[in-house]
Kinemage of the C-alpha trace (Angstrom):
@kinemage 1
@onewidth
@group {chain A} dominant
@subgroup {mainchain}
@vectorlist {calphas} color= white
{ca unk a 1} P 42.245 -3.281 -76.712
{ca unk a 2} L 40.526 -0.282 -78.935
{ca unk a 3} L 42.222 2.798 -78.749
{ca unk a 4} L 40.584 5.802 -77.302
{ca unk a 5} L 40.906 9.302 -78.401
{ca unk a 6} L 43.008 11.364 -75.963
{ca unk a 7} L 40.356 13.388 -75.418
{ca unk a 8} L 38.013 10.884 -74.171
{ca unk a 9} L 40.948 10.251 -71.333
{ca unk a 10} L 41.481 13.529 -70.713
{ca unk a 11} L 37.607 14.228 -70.194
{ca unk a 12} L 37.088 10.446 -68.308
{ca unk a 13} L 40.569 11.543 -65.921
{ca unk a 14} L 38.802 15.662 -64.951
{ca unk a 15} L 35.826 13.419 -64.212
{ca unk a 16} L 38.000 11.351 -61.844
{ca unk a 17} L 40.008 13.788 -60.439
{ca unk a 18} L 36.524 15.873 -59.851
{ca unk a 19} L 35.254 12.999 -58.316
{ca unk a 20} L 38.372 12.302 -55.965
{ca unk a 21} L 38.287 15.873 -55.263
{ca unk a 22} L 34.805 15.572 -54.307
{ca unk a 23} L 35.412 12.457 -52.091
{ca unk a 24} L 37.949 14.204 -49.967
{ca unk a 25} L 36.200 16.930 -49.783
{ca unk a 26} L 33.635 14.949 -47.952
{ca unk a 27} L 35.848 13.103 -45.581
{ca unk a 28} L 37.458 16.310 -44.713
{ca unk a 29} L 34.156 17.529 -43.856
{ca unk a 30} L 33.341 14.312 -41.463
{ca unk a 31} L 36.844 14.236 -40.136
{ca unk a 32} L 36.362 17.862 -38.716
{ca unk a 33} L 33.163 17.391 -37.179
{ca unk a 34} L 34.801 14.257 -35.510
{ca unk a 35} L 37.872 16.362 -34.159
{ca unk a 36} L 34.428 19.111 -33.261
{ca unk a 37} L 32.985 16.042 -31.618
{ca unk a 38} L 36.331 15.071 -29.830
{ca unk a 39} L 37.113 18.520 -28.690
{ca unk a 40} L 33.360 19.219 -26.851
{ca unk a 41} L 33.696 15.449 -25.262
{ca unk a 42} L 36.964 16.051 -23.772
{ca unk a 43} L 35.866 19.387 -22.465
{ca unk a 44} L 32.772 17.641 -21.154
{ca unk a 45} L 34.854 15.282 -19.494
{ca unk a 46} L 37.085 17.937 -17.900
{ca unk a 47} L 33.936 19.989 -16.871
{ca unk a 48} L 32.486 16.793 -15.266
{ca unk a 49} L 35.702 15.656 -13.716
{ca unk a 50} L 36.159 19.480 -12.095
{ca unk a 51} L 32.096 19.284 -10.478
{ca unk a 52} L 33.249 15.286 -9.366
{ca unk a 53} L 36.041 16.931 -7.642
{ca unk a 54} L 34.512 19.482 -6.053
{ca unk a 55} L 31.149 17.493 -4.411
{ca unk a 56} L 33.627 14.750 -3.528
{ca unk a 57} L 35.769 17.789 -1.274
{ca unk a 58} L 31.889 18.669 -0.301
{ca unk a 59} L 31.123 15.607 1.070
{ca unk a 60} L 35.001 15.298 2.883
{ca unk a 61} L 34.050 18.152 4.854
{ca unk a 62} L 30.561 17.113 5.674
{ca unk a 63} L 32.118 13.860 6.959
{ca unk a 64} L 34.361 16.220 8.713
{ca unk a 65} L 31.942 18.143 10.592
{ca unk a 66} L 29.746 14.763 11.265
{ca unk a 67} L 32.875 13.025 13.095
{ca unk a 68} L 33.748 16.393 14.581
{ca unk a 69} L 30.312 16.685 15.849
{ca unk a 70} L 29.572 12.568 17.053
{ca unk a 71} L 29.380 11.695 20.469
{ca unk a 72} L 32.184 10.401 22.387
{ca unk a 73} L 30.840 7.013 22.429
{ca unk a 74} L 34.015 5.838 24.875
{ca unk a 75} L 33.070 8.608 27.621
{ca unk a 76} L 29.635 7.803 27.246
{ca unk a 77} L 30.053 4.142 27.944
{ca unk a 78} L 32.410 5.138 31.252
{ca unk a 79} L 29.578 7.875 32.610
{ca unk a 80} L 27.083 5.446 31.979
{ca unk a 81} L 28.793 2.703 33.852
{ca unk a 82} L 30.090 5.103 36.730
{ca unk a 83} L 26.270 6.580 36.678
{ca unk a 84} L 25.005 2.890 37.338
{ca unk a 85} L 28.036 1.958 39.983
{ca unk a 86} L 26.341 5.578 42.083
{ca unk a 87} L 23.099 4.268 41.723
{ca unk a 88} L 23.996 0.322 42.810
{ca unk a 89} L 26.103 1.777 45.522
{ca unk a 90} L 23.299 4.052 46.607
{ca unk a 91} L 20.821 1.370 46.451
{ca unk a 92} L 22.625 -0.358 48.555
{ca unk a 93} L 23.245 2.606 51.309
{ca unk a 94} L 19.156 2.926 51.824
{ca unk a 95} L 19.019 -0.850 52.668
């Protein structure tokens, strides 16, 4: 193994340590637009989560007011019947 002069290393290690330096100064760089990336997608997700929760309360009190406002099928059905028992007995009275 040949010798090198010491200041061959040192000039070969500042060329590694400027090229290590460089490296992590580029995954730095992509790790913070990651944690940018992260940050704006879990605000996104909050944001979205908060208008979910408020159309589904929307929609509760539409359903509200719908079974508020639906007929009373059960009184229906009885006025209906009674209506045709009048009629029937009626019907009967002209004969």
């Amino acid at each position: 193994m040949p010798s090198e002069k010491p200041e061959a290393v040192a000039v070969a290690l500042a060329e590694l340590r400027g090229e290590i330096a460089t490296g992590l100064a580029r995954i730095e760089g992509s790790l913070a637009v990651l944690v940018e990336r992260s940050t704006r997608t879990e605000q996104d997700v909050r944001d979205l989560r908060s208008d979910a929760e408020d159309e589904i309360a929307d929609l509760r009190r539409e359903i509200d007011l719908l079974k508020a406002n639906r007929w009373p099928l059960p009184a229906v059905g009885v006025l209906t019947g009674a209506g045709a028992l009048l009629v029937s007995v009626w019907n009967i009275g002209i004969r």
